[in-house]
PyMOL CGO cylinders between C-alpha atoms (Angstrom):
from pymol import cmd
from pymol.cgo import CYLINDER

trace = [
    CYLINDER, 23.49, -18.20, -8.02, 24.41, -15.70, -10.69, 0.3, 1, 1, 1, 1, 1, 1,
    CYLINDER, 24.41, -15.70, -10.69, 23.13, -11.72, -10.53, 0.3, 1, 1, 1, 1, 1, 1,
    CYLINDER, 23.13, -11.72, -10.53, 19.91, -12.38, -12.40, 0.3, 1, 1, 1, 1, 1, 1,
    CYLINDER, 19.91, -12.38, -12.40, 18.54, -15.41, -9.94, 0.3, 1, 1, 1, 1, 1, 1,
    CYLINDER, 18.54, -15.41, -9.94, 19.35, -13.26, -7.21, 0.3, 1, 1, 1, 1, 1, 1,
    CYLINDER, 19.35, -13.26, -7.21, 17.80, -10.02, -8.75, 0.3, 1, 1, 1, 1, 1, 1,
    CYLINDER, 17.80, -10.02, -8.75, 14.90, -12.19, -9.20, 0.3, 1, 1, 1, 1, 1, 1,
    CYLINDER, 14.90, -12.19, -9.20, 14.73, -13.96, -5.56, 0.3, 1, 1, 1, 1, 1, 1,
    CYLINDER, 14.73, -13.96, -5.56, 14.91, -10.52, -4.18, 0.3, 1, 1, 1, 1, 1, 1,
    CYLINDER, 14.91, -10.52, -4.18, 11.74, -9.18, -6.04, 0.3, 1, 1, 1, 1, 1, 1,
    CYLINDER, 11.74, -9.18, -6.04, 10.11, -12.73, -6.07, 0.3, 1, 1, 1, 1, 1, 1,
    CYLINDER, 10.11, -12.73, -6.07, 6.86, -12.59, -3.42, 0.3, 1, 1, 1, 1, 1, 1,
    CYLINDER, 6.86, -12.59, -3.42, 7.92, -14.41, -0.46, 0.3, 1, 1, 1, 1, 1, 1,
    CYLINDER, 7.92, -14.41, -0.46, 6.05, -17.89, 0.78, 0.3, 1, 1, 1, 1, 1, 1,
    CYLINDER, 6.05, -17.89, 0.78, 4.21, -16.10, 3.27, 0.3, 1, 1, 1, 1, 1, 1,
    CYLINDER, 4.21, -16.10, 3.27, 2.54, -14.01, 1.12, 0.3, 1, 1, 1, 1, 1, 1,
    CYLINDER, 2.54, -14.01, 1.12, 1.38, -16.10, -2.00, 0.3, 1, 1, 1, 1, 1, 1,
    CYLINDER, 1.38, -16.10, -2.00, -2.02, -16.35, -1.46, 0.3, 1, 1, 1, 1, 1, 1,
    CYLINDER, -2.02, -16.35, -1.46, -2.59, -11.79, -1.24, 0.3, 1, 1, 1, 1, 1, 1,
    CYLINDER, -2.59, -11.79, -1.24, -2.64, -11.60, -4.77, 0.3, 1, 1, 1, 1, 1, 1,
    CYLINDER, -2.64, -11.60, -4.77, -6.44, -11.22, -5.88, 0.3, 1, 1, 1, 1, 1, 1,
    CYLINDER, -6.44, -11.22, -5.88, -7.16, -10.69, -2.88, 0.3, 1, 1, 1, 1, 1, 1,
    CYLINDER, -7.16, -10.69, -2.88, -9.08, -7.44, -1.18, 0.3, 1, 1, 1, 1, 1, 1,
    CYLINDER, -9.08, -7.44, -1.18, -6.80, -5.10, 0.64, 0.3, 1, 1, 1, 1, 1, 1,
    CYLINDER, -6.80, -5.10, 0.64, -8.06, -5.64, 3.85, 0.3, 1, 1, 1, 1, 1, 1,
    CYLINDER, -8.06, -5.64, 3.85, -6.25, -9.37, 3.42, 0.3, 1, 1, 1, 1, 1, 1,
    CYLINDER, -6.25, -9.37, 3.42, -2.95, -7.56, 3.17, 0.3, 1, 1, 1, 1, 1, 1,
    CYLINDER, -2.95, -7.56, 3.17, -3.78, -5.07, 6.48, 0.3, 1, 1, 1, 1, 1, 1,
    CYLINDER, -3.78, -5.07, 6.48, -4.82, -7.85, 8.62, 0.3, 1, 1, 1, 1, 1, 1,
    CYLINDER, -4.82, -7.85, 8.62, -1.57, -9.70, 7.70, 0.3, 1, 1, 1, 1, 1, 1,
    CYLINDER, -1.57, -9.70, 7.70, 0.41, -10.50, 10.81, 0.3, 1, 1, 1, 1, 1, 1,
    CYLINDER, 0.41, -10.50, 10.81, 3.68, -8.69, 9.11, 0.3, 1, 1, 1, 1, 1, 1,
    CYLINDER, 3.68, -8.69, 9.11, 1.61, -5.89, 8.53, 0.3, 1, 1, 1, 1, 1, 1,
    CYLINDER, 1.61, -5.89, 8.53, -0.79, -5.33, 10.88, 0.3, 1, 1, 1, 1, 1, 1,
    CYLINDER, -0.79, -5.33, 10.88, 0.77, -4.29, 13.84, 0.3, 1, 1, 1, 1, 1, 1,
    CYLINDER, 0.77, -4.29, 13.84, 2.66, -1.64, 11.75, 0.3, 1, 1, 1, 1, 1, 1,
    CYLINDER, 2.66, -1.64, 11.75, -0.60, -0.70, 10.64, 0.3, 1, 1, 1, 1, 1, 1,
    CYLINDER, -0.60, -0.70, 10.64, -2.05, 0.08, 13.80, 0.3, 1, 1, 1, 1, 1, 1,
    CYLINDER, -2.05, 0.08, 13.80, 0.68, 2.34, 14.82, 0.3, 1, 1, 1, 1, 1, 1,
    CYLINDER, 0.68, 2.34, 14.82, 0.90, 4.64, 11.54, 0.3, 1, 1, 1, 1, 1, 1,
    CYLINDER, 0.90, 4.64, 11.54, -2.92, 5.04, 11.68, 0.3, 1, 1, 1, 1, 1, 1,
    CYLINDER, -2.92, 5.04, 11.68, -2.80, 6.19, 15.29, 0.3, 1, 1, 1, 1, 1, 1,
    CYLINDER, -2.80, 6.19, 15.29, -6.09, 8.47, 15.43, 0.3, 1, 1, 1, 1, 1, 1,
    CYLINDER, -6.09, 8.47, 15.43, -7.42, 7.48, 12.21, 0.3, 1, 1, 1, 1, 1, 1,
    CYLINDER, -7.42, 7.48, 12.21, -7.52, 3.82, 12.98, 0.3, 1, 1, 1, 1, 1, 1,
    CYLINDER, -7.52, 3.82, 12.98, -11.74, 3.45, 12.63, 0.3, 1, 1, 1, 1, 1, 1,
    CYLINDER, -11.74, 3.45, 12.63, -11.64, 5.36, 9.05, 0.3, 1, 1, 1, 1, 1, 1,
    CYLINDER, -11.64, 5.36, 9.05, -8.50, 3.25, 7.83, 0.3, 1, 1, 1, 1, 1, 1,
    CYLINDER, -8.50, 3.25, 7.83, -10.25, 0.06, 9.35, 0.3, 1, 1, 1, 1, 1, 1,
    CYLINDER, -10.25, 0.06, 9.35, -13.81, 0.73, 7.94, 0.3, 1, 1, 1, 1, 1, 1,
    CYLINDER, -13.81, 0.73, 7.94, -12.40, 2.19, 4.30, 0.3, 1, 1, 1, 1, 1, 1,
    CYLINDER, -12.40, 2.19, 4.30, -10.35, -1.03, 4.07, 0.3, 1, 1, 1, 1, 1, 1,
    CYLINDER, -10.35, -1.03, 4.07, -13.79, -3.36, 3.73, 0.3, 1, 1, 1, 1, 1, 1,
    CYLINDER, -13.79, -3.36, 3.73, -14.84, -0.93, 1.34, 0.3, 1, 1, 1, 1, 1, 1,
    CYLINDER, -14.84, -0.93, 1.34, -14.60, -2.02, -2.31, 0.3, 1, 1, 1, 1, 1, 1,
    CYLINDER, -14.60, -2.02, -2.31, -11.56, -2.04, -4.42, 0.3, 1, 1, 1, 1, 1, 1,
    CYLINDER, -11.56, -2.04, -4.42, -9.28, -3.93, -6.97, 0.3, 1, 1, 1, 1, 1, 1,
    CYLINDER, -9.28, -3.93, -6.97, -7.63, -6.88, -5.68, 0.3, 1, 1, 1, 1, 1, 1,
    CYLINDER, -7.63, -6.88, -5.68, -4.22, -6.51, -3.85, 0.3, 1, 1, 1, 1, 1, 1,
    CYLINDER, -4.22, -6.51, -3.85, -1.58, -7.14, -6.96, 0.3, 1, 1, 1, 1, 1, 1,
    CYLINDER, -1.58, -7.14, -6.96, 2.13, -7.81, -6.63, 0.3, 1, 1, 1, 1, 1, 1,
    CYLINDER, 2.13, -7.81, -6.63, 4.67, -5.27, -8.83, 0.3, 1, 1, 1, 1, 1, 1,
    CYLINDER, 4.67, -5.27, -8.83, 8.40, -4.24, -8.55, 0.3, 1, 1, 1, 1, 1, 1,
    CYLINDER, 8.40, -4.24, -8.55, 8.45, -6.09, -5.01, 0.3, 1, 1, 1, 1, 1, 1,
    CYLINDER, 8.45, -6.09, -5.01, 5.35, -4.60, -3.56, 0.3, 1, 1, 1, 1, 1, 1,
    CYLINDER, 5.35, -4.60, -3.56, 1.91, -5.36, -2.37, 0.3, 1, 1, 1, 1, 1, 1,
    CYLINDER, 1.91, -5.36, -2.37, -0.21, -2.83, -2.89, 0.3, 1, 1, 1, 1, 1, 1,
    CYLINDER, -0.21, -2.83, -2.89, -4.49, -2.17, -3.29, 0.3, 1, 1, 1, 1, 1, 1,
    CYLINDER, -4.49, -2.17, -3.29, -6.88, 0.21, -2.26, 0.3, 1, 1, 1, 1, 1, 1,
    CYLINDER, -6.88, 0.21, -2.26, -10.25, 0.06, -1.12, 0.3, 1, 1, 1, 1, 1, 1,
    CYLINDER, -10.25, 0.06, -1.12, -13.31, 3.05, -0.62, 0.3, 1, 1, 1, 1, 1, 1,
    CYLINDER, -13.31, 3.05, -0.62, -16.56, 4.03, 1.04, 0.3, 1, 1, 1, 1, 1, 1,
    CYLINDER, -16.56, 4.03, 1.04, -18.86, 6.80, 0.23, 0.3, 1, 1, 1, 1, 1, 1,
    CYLINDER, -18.86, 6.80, 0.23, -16.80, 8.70, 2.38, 0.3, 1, 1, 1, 1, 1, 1,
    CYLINDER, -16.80, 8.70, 2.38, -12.86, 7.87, 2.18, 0.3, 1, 1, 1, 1, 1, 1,
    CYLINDER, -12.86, 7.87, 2.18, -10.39, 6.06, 0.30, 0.3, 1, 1, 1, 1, 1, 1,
    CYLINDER, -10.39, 6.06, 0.30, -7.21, 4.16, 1.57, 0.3, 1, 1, 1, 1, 1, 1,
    CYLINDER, -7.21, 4.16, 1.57, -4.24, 3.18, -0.47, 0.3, 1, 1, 1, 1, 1, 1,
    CYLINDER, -4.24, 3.18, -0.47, -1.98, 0.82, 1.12, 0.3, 1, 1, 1, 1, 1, 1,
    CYLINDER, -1.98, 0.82, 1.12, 1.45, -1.04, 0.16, 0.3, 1, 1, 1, 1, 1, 1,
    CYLINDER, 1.45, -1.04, 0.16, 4.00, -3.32, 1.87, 0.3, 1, 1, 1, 1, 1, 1,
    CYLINDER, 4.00, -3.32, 1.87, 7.30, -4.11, 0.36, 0.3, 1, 1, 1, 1, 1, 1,
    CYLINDER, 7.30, -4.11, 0.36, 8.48, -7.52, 2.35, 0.3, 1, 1, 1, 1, 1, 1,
    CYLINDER, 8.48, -7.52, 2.35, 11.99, -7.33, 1.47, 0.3, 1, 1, 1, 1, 1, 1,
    CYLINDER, 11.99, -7.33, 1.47, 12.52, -3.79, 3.24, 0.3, 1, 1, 1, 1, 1, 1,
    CYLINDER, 12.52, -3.79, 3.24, 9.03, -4.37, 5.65, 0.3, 1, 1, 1, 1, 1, 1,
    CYLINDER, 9.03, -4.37, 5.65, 8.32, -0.74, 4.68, 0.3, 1, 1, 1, 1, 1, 1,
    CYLINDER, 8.32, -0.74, 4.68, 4.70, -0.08, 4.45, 0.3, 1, 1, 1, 1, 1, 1,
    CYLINDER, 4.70, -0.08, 4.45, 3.06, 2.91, 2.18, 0.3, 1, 1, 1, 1, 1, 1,
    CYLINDER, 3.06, 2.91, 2.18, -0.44, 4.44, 3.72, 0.3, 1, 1, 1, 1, 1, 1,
    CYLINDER, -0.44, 4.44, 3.72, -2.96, 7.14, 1.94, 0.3, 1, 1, 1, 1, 1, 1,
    CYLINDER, -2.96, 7.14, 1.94, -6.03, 8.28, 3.55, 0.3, 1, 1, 1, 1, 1, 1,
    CYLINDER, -6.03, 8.28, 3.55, -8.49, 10.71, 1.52, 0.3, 1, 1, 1, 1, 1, 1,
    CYLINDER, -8.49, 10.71, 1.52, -11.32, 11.97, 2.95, 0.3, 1, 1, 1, 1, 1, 1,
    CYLINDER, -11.32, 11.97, 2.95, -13.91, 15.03, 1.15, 0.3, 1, 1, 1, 1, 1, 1,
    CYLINDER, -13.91, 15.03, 1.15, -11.84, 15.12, -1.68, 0.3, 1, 1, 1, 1, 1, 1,
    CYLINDER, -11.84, 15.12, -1.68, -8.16, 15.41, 0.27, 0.3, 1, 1, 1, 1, 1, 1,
    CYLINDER, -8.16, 15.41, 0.27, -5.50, 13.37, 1.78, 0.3, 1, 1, 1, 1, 1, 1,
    CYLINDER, -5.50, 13.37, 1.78, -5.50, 13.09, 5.37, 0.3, 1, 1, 1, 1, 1, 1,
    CYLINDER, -5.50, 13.09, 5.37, -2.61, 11.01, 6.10, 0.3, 1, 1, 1, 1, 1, 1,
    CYLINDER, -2.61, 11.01, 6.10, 0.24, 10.35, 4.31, 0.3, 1, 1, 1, 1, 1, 1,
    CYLINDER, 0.24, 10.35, 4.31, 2.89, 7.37, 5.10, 0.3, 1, 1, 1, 1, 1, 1,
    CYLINDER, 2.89, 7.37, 5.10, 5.70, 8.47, 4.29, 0.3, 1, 1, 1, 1, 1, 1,
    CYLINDER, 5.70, 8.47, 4.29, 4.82, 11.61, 4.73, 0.3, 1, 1, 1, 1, 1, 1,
    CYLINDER, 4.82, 11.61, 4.73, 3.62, 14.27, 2.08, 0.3, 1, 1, 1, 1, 1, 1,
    CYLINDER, 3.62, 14.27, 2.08, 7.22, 15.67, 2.13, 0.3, 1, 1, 1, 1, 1, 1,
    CYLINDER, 7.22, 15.67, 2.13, 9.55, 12.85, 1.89, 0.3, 1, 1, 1, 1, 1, 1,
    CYLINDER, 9.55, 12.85, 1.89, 9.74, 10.71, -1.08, 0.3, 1, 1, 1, 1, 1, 1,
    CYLINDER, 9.74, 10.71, -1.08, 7.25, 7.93, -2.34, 0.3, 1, 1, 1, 1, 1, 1,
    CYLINDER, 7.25, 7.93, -2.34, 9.01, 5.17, -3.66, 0.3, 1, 1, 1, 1, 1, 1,
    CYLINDER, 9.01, 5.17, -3.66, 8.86, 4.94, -7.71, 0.3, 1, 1, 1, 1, 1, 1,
    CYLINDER, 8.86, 4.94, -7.71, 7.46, 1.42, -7.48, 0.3, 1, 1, 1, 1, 1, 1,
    CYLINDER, 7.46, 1.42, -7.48, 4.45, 2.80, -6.37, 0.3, 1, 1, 1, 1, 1, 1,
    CYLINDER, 4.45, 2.80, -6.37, 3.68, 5.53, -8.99, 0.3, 1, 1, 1, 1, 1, 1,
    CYLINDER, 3.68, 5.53, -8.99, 2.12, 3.48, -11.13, 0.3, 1, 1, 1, 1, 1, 1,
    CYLINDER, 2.12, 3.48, -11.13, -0.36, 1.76, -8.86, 0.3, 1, 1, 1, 1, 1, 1,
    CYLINDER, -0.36, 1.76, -8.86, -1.02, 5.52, -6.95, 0.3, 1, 1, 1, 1, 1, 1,
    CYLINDER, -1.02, 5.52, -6.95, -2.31, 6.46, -10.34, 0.3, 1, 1, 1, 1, 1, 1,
    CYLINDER, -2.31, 6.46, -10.34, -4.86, 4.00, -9.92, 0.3, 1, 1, 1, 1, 1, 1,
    CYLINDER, -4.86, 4.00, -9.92, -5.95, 5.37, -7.14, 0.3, 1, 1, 1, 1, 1, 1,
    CYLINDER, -5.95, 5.37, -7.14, -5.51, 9.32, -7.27, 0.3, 1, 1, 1, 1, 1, 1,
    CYLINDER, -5.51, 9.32, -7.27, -4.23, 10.34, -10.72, 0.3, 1, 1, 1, 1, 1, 1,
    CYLINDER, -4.23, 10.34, -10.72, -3.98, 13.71, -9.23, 0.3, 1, 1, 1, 1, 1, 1,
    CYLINDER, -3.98, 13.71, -9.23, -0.78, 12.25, -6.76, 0.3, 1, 1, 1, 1, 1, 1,
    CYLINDER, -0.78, 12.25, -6.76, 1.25, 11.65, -9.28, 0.3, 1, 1, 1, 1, 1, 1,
    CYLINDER, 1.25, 11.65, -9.28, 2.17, 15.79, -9.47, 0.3, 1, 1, 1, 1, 1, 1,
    CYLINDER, 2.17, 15.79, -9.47, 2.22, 16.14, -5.81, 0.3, 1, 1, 1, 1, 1, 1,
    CYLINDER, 2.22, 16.14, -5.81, 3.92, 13.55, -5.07, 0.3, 1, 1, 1, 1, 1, 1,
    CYLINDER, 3.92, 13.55, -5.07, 7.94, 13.49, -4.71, 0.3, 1, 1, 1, 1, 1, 1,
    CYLINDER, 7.94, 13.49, -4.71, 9.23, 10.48, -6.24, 0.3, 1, 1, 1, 1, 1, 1,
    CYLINDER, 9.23, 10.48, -6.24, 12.63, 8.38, -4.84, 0.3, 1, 1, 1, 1, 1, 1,
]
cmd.load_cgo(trace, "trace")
């Protein structure tokens, strides 16, 4: 295997997850790989994250080795992201107009790969947002 197969095996979307693609968010949060991460980073928010992710959104898309869609009520809006090859998950609540959780955290960096699809969601986040 020479350095560009294996570049592109590590970003290609593993078996497991082939059929997320086009599919609503909530398919990727109910995923067995992510779920139970889910549950824990959502702690006491876990009935606004679970209702805002059958809310309506664009369909999950795969991009620079993540997973990532978002999904809103009247209310709230959730962001959400899962890179397989690291099993590091990304999380953004908003509620009235403000984030309410953050994963990572407000403070630590966002991974670039997810800059692009965050703008889709919040153009505002791109400013107040540290980048890695």
């Amino acid at each position: 295997m020479n350095r560009r197969d294996f570049l592109l095996a590590a970003i290609a979307l593993p078996p497991e997850f082939d059929d997320l693609p086009g599919q609503p968010v909530l398919a990727l949060a109910v995923h067995p790989a992510v779920f139970p991460r889910l549950r824990v980073m959502s702690a006491g928010r876990q009935r606004v994250v679970s209702d805002t992710l059958r809310g309506r959104g664009p369909t999950l898309a795969w991009q620079q080795a993540w997973l990532h869609g978002w999904a809103g009520t009247v209310t709230a809006r959730v962001f959400l992201a899962y890179q397989p090859a690291a099993e590091q998950v990304a999380l953004m609540l908003w509620e009235e107009g403000r984030p309410s959780l953050f994963i990572p955290p407000r403070w630590a960096p966002w991974p670039e790969a997810l800059r692009e699809p965050l703008r889709g969601f919040n153009p505002e986040l791109e400013a107040q947002l540290r980048w890695a």
